[in-house]
NULORO-632567 format. One record per residue: residue in one letter; x, y, z of N, C-alpha, C in turn. Coordinates in steps of 0.2 Angstrom, whole numbers. Last residue first. Layout:
% residues N
<rec residu="A" n_east="X" n_north="Y" n_up="Z" ca_east="X" ca_north="Y" ca_up="Z" c_east="X" c_north="Y" c_up="Z"/>
...
END
This chain:
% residues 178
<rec residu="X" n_east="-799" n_north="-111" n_up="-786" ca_east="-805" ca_north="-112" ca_up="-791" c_east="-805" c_north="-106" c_up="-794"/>
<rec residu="X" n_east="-782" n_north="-118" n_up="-783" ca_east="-787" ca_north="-113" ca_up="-781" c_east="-791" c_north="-114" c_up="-787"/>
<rec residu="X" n_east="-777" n_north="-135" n_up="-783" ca_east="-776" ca_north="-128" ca_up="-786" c_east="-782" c_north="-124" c_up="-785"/>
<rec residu="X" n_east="-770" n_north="-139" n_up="-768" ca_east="-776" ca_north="-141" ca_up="-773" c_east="-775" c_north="-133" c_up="-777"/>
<rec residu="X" n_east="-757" n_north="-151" n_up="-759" ca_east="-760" ca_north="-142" ca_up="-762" c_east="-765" c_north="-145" c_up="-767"/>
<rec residu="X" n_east="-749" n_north="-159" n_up="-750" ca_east="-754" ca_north="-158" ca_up="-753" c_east="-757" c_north="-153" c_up="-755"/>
<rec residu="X" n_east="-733" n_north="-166" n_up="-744" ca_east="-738" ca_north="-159" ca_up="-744" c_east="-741" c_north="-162" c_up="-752"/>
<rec residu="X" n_east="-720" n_north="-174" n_up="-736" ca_east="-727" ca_north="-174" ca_up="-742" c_east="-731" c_north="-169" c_up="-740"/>
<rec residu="X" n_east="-703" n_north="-177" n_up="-728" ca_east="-711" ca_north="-174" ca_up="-728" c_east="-715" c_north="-174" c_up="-735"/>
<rec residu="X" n_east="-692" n_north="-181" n_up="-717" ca_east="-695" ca_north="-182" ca_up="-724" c_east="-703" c_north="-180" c_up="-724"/>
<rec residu="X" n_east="-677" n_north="-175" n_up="-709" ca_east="-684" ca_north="-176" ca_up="-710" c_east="-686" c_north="-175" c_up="-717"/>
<rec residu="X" n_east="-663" n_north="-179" n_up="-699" ca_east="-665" ca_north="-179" ca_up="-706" c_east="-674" c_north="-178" c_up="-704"/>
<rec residu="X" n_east="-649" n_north="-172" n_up="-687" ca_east="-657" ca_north="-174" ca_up="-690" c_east="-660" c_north="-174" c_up="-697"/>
<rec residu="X" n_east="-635" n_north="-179" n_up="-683" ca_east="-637" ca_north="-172" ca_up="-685" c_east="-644" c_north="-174" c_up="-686"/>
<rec residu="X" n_east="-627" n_north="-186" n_up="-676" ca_east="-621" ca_north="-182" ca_up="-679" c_east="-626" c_north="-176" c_up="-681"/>
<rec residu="X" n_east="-632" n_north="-199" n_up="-670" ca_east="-631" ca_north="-193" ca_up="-667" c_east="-627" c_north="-187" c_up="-668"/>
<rec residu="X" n_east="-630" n_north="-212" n_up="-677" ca_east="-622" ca_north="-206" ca_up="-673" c_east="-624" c_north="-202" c_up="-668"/>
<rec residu="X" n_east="-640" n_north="-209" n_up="-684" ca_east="-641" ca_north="-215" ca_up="-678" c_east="-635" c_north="-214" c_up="-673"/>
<rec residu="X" n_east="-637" n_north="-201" n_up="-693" ca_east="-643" ca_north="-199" ca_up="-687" c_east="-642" c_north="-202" c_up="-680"/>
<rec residu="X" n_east="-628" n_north="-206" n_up="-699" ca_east="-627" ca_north="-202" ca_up="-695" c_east="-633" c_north="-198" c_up="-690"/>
<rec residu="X" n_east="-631" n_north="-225" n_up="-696" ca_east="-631" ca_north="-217" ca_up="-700" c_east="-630" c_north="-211" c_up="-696"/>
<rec residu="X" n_east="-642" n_north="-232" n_up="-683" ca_east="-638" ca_north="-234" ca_up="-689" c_east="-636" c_north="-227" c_up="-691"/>
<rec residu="X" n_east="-650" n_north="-233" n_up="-671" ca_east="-643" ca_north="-229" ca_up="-670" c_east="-639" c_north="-231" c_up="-678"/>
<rec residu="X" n_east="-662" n_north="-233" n_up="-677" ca_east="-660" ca_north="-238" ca_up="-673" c_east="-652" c_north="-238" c_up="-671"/>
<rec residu="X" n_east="-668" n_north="-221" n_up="-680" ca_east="-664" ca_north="-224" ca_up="-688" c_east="-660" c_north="-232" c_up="-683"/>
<rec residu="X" n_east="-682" n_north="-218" n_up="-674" ca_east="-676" ca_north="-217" ca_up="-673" c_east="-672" c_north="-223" c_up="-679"/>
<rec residu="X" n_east="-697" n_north="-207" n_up="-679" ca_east="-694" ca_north="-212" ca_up="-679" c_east="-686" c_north="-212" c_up="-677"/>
<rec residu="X" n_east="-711" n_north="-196" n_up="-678" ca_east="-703" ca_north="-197" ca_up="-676" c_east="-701" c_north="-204" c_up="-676"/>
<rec residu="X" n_east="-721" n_north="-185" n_up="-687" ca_east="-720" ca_north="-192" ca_up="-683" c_east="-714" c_north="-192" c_up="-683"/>
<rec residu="X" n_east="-733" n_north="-172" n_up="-688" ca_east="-729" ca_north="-174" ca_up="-689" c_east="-727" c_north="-180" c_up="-682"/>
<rec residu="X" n_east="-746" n_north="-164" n_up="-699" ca_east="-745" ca_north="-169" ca_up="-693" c_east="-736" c_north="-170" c_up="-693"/>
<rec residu="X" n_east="-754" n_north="-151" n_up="-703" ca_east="-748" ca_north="-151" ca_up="-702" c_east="-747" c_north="-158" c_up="-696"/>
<rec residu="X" n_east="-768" n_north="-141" n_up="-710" ca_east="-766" ca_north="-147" ca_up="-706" c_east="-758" c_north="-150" c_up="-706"/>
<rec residu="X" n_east="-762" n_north="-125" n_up="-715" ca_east="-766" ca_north="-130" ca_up="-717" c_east="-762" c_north="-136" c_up="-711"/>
<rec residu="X" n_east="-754" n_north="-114" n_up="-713" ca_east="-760" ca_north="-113" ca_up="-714" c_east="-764" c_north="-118" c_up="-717"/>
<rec residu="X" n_east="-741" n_north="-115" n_up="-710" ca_east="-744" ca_north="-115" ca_up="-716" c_east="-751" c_north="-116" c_up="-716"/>
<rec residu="X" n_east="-744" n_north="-110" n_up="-693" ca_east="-737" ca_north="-104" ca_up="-698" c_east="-740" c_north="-108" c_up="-703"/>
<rec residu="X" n_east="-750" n_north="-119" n_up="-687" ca_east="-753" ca_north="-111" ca_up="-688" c_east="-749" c_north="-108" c_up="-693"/>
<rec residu="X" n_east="-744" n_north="-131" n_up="-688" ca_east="-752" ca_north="-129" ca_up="-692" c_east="-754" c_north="-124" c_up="-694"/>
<rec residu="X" n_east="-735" n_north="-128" n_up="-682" ca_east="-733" ca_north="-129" ca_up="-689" c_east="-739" c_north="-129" c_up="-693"/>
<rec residu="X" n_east="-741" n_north="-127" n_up="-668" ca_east="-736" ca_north="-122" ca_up="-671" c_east="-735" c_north="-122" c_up="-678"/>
<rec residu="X" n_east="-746" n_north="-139" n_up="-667" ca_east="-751" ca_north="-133" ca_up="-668" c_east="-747" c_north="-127" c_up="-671"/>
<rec residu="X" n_east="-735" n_north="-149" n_up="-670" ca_east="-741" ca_north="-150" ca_up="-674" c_east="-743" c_north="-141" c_up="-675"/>
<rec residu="X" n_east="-730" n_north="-145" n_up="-657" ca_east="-726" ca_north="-143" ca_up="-663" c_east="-731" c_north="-145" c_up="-670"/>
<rec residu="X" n_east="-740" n_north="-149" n_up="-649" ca_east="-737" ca_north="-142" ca_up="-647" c_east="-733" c_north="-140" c_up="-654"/>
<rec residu="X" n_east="-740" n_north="-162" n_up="-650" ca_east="-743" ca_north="-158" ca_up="-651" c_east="-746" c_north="-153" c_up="-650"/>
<rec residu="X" n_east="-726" n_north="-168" n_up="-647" ca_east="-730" ca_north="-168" ca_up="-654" c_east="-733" c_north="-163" c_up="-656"/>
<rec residu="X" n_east="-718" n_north="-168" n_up="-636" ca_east="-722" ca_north="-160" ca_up="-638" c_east="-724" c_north="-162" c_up="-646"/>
<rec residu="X" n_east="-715" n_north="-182" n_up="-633" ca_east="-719" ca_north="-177" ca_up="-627" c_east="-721" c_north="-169" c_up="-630"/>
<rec residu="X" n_east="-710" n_north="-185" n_up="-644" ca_east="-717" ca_north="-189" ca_up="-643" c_east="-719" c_north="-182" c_up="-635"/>
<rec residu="X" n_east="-695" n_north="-184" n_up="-647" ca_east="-700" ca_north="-180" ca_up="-649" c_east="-708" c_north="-180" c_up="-646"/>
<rec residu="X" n_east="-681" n_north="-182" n_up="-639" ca_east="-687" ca_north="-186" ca_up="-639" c_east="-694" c_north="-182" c_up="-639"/>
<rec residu="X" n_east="-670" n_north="-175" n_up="-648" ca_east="-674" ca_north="-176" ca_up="-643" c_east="-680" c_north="-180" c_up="-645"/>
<rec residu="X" n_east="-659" n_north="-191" n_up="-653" ca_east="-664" ca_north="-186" ca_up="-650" c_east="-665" c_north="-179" c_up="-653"/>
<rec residu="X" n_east="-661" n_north="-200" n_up="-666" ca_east="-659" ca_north="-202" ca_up="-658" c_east="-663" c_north="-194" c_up="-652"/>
<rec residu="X" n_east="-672" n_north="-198" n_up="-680" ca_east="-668" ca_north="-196" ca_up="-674" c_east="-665" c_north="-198" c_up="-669"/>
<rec residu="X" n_east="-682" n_north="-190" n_up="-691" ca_east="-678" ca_north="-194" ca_up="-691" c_east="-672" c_north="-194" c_up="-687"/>
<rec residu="X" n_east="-698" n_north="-185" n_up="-691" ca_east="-695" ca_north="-185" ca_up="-691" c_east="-688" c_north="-191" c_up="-689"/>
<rec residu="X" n_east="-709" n_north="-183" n_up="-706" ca_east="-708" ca_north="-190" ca_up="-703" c_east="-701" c_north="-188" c_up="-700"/>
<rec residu="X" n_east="-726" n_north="-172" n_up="-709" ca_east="-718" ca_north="-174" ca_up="-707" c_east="-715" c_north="-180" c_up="-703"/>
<rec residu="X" n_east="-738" n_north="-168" n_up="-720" ca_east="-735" ca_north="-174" ca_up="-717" c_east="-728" c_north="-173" c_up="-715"/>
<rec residu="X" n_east="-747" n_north="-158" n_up="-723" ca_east="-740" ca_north="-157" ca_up="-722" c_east="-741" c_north="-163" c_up="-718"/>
<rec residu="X" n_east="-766" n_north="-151" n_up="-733" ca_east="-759" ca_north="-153" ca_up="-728" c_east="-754" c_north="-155" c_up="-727"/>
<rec residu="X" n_east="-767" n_north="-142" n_up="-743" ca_east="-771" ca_north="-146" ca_up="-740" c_east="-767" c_north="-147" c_up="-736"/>
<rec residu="X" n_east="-766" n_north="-124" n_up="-751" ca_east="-763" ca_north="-129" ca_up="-745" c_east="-767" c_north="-133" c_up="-741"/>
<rec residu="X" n_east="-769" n_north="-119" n_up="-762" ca_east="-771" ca_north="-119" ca_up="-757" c_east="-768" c_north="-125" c_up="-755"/>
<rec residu="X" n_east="-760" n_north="-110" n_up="-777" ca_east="-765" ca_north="-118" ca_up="-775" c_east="-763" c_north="-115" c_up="-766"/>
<rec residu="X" n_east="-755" n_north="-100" n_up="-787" ca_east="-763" ca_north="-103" ca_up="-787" c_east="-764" c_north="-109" c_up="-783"/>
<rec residu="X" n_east="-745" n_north="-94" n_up="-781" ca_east="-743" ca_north="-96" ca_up="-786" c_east="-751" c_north="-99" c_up="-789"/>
<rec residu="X" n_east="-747" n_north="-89" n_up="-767" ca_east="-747" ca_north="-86" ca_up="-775" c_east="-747" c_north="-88" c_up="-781"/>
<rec residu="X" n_east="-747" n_north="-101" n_up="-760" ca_east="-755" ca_north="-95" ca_up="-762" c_east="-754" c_north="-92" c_up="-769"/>
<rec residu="X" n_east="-734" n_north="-102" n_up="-761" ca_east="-737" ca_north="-107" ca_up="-766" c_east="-746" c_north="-103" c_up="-766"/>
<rec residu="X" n_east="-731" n_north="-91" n_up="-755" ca_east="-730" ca_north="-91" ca_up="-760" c_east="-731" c_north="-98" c_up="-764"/>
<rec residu="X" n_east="-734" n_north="-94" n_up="-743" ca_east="-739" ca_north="-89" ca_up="-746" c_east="-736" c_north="-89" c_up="-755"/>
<rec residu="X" n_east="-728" n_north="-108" n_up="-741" ca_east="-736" ca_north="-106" ca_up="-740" c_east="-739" c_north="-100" c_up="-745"/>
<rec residu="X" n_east="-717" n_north="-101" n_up="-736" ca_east="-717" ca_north="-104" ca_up="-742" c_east="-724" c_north="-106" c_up="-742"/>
<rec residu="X" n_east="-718" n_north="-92" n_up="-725" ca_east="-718" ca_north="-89" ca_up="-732" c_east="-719" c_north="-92" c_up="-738"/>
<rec residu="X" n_east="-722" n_north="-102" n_up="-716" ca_east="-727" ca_north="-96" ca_up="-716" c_east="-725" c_north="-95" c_up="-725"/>
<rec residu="X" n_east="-709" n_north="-109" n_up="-716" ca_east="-716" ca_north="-110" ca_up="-717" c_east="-720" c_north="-106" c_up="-719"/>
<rec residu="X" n_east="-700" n_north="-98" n_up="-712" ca_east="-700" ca_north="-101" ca_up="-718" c_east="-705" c_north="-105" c_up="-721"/>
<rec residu="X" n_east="-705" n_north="-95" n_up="-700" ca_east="-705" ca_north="-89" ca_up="-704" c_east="-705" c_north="-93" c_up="-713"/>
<rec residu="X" n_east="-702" n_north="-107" n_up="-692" ca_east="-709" ca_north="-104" ca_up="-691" c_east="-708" c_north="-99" c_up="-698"/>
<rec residu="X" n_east="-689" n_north="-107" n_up="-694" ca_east="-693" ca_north="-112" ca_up="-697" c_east="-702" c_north="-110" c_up="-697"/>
<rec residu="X" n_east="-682" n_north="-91" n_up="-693" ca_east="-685" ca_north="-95" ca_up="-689" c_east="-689" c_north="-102" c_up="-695"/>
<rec residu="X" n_east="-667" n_north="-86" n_up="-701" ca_east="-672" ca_north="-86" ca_up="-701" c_east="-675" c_north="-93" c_up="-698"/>
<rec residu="X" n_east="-651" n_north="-85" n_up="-701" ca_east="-655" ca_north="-86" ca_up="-694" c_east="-662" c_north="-87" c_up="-696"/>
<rec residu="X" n_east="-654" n_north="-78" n_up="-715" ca_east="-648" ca_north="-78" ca_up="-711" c_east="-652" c_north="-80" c_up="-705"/>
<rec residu="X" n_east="-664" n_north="-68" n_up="-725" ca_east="-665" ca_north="-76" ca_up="-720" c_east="-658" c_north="-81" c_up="-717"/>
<rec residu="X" n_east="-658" n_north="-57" n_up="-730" ca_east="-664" ca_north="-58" ca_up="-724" c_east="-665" c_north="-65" c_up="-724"/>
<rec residu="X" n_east="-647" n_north="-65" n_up="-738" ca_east="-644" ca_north="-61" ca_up="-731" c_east="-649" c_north="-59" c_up="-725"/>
<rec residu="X" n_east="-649" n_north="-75" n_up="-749" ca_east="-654" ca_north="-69" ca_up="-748" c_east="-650" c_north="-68" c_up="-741"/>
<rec residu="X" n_east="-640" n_north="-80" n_up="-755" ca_east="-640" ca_north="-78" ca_up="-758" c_east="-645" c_north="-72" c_up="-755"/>
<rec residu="X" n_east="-645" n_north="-94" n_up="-749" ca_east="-639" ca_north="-90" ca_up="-747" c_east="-639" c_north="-83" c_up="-747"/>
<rec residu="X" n_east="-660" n_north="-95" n_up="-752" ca_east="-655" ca_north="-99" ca_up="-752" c_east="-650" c_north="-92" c_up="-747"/>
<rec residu="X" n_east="-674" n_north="-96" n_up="-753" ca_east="-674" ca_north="-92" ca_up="-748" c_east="-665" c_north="-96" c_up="-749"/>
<rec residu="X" n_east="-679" n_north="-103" n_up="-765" ca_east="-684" ca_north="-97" ca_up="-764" c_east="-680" c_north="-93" c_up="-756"/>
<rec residu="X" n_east="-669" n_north="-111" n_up="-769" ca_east="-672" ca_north="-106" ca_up="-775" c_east="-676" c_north="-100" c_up="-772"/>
<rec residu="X" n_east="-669" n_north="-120" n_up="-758" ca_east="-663" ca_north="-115" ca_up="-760" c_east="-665" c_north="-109" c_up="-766"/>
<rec residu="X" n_east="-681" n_north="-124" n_up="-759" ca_east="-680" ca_north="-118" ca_up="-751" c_east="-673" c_north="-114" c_up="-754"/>
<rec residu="X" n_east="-688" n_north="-125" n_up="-775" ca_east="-686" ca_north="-128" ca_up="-768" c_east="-683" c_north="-123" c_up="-764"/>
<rec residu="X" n_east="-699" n_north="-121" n_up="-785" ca_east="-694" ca_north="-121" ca_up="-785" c_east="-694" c_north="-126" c_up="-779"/>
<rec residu="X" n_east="-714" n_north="-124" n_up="-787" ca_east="-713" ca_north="-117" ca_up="-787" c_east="-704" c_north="-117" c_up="-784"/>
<rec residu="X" n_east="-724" n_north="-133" n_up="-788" ca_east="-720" ca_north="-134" ca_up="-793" c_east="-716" c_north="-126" c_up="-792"/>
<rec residu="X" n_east="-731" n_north="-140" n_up="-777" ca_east="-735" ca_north="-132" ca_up="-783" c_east="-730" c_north="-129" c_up="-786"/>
<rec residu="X" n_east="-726" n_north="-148" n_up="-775" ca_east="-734" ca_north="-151" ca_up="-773" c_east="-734" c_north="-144" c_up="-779"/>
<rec residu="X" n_east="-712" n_north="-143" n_up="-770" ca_east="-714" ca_north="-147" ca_up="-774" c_east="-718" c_north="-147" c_up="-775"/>
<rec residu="X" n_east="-719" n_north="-133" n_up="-759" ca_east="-714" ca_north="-131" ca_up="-764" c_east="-715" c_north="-136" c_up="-772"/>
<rec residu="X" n_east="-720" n_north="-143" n_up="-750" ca_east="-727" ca_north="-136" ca_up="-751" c_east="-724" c_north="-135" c_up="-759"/>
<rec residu="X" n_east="-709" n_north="-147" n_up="-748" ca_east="-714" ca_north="-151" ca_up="-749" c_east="-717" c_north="-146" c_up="-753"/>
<rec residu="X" n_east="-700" n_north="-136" n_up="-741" ca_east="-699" ca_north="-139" ca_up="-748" c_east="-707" c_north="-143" c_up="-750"/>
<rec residu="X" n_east="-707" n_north="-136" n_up="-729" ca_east="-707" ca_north="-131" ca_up="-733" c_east="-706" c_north="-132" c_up="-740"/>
<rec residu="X" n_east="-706" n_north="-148" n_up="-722" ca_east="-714" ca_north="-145" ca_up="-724" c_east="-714" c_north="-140" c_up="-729"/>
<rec residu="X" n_east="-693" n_north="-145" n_up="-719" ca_east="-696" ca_north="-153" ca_up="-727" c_east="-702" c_north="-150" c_up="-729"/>
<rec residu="X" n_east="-693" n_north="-135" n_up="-711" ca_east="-689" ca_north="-135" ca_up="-717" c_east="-691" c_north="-139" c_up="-724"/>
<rec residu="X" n_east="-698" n_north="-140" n_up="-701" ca_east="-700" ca_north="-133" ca_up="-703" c_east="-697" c_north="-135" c_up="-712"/>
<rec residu="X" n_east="-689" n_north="-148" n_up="-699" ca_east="-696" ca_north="-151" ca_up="-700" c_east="-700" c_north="-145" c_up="-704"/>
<rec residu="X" n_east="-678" n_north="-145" n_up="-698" ca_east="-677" ca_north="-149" ca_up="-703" c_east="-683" c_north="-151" c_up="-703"/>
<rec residu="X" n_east="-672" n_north="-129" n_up="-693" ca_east="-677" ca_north="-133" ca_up="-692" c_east="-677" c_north="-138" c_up="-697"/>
<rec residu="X" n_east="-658" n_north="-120" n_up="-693" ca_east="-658" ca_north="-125" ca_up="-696" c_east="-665" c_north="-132" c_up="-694"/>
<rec residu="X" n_east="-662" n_north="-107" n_up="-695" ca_east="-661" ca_north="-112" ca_up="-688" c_east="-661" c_north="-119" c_up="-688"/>
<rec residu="X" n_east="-650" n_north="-104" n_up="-709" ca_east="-656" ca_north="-102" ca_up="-704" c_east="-657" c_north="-105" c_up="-697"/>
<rec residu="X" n_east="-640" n_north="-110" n_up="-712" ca_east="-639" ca_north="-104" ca_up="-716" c_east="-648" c_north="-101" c_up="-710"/>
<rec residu="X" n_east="-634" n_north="-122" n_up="-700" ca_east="-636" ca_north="-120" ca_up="-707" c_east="-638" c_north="-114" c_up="-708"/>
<rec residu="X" n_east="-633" n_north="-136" n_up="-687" ca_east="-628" ca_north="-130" ca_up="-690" c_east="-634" c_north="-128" c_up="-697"/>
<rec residu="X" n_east="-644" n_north="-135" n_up="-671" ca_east="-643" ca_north="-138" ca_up="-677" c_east="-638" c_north="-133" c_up="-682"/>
<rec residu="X" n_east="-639" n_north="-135" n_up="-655" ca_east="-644" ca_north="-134" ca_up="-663" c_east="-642" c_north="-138" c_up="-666"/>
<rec residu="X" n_east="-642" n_north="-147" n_up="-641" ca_east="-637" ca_north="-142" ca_up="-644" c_east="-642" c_north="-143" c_up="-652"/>
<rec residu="X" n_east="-654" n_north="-144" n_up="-627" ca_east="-651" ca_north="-149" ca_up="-634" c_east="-646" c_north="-144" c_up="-637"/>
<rec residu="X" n_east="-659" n_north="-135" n_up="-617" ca_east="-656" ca_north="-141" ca_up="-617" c_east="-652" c_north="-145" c_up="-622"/>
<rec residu="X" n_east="-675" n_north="-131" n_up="-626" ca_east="-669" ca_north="-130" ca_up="-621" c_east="-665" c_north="-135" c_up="-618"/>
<rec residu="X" n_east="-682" n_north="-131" n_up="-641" ca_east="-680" ca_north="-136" ca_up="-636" c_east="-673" c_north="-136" c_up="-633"/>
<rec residu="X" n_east="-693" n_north="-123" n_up="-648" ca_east="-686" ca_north="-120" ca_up="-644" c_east="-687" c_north="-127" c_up="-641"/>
<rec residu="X" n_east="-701" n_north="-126" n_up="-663" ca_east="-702" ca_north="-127" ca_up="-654" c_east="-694" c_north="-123" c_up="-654"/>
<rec residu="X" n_east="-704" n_north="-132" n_up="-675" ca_east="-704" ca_north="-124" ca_up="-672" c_east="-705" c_north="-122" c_up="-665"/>
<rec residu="X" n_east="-696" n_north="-141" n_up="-678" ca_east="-703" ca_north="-141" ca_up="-678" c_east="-707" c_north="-135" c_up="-675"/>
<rec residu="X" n_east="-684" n_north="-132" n_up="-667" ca_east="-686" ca_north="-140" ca_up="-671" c_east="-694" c_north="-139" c_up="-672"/>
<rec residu="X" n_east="-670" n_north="-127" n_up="-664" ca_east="-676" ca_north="-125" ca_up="-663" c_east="-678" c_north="-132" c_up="-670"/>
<rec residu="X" n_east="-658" n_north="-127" n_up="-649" ca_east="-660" ca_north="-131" ca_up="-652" c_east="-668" c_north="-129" c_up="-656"/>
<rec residu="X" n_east="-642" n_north="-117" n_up="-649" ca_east="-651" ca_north="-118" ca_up="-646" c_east="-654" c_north="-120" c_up="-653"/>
<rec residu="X" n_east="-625" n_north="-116" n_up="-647" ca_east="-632" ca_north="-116" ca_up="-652" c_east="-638" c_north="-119" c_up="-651"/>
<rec residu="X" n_east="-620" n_north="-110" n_up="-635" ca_east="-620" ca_north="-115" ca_up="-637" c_east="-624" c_north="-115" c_up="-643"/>
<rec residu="X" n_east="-614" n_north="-98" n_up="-630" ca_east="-611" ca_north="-104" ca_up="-629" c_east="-613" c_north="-108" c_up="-633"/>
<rec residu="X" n_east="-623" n_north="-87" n_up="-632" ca_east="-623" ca_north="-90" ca_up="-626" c_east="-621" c_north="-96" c_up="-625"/>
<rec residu="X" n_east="-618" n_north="-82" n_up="-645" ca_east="-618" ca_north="-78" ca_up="-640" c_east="-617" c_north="-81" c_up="-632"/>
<rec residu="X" n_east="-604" n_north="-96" n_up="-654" ca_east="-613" ca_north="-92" ca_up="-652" c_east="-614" c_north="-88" c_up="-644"/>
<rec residu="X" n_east="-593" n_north="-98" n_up="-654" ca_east="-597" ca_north="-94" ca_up="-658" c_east="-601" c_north="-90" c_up="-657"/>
<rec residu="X" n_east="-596" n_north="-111" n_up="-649" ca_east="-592" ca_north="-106" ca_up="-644" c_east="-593" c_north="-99" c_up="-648"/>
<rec residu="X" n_east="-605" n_north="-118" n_up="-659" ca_east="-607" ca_north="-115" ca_up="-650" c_east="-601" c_north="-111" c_up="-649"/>
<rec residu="X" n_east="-594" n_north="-121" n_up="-668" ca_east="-601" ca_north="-112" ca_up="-670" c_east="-604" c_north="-114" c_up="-661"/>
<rec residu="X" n_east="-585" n_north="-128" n_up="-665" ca_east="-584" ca_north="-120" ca_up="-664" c_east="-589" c_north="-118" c_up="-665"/>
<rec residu="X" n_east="-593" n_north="-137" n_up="-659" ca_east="-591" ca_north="-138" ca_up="-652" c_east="-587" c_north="-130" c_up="-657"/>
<rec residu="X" n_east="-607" n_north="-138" n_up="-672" ca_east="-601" ca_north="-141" ca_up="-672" c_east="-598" c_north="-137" c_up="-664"/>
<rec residu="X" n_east="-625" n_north="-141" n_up="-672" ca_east="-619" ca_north="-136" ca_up="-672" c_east="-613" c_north="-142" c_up="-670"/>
<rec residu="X" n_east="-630" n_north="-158" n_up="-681" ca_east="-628" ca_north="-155" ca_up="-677" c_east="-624" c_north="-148" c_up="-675"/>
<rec residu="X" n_east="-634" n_north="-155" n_up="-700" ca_east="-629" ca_north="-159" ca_up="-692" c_east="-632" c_north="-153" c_up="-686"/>
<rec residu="X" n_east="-649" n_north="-157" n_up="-708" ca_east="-645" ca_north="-153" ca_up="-704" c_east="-638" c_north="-156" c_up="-699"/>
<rec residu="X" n_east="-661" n_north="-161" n_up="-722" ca_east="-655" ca_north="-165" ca_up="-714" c_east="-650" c_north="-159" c_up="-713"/>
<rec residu="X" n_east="-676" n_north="-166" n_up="-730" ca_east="-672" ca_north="-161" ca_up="-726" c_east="-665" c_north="-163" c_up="-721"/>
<rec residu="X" n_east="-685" n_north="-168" n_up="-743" ca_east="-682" ca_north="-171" ca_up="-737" c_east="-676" c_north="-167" c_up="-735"/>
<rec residu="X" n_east="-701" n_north="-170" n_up="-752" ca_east="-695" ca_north="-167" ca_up="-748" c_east="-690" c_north="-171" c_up="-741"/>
<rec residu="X" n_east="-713" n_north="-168" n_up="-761" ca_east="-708" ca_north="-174" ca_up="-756" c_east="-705" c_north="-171" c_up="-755"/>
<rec residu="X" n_east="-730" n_north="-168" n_up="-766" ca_east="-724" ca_north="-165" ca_up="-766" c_east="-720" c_north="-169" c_up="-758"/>
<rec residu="X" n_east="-747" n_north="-168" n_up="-775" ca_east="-743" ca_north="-170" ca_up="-769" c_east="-734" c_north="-168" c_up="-774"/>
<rec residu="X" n_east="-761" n_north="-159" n_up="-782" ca_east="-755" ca_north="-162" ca_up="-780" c_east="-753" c_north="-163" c_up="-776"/>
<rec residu="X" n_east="-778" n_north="-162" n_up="-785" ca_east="-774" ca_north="-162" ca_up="-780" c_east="-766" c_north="-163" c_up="-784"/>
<rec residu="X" n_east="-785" n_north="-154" n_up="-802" ca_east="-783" ca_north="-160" ca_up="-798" c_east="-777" c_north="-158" c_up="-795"/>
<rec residu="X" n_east="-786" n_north="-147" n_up="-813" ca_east="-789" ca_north="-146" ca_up="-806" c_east="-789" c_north="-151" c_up="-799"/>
<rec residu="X" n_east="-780" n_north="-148" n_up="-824" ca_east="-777" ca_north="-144" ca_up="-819" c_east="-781" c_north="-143" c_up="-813"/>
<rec residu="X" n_east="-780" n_north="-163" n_up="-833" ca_east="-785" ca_north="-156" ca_up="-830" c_east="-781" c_north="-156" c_up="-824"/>
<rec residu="X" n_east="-768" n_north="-162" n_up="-848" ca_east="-772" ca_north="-169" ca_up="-840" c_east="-776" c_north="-162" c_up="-837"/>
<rec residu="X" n_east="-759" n_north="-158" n_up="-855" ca_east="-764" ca_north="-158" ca_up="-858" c_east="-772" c_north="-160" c_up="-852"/>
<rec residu="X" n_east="-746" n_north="-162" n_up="-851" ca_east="-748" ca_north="-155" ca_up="-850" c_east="-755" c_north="-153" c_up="-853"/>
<rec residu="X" n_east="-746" n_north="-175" n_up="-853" ca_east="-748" ca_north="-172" ca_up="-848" c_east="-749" c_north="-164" c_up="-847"/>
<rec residu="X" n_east="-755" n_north="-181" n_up="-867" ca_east="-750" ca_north="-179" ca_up="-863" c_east="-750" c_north="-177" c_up="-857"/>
<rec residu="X" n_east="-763" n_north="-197" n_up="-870" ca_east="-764" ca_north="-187" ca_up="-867" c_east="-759" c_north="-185" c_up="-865"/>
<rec residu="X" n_east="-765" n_north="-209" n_up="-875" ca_east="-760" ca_north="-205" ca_up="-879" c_east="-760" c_north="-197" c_up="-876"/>
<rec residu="X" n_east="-769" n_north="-221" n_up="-864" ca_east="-771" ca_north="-214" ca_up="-865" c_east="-765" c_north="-213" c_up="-870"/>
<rec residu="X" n_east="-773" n_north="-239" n_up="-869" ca_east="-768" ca_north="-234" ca_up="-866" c_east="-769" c_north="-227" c_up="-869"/>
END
């Protein structure tokens, strides 16, 4: 059995990171609220017209979102609340597109490169399978590394299975730059 500690193990080796994300549903006041009645549904960095949003301090994207944290964890650099929480007023509304992109550059900064972003969405609706891969390329292109994501439904159990709100679970991969 190794006696190596770990802060001692070679820093050149991949890490991974977990995350997981849940948003409700806007409530029947933040649509009356909102300019055009309803809060617009923005997921995986799509706009999907028709679906009522998501409530939260940005677009509330839960897949933009897990990818984000993930990244975060993998390169040890806080989580979404430490790098874009309340407490910042420029990310009020911010796009899941925008949060990705950033939480990227800032694991660049931090030394590691982004290998890829695994997201497993959690949901009664929308029905994700018809724009997989259109919100793949969209998540691909904002963190700059392979971005798959998958949808399952919780079988109507929980509050997802309620249709009360979306959860998403994700892993990212980063390698420390050379």
């Amino acid at each position: 059995m190794s006696t190596e500690h770990p802060s001692s193990a070679p820093m050149n080796l991949p890490r991974t990171g977990i995350s997981v994300d849940v948003h409700a549903f806007a409530s029947d006041q933040e649509c009356a609220a909102h300019e055009s009645g309803t809060v617009p549904l923005w997921l995986a960095g799509l706009h999907w017209p028709g679906e009522r949003g998501l409530s939260g301090h940005s677009d509330g994207d839960v897949v933009a979102h897990a990818a984000a944290d993930a990244l975060f964890s993998a390169a040890g650099c806080g989580d979404l609340g430490s790098n874009f929480g309340v407490d910042r007023p420029d990310m009020a509304g911010a796009s899941g597109e925008r949060i990705l992109r950033e939480a990227a550059q800032i694991v660049r900064e931090a030394g590691f490169i982004p290998g890829n972003i695994a997201v497993q969405l959690i949901g009664q609706r929308p029905k994700f399978a018809p724009r997989r891969e259109e919100a793949q390329a969209v998540l691909t292109q904002s963190a700059g590394c392979p971005v798959t994501v998958a949808a399952t439904t919780s079988d109507h159990l929980g509050f997802t299975g309620r249709v009360e709100g979306l959860a998403a679970v994700a892993t990212a991969l980063v390698v420390p730059q050379a």
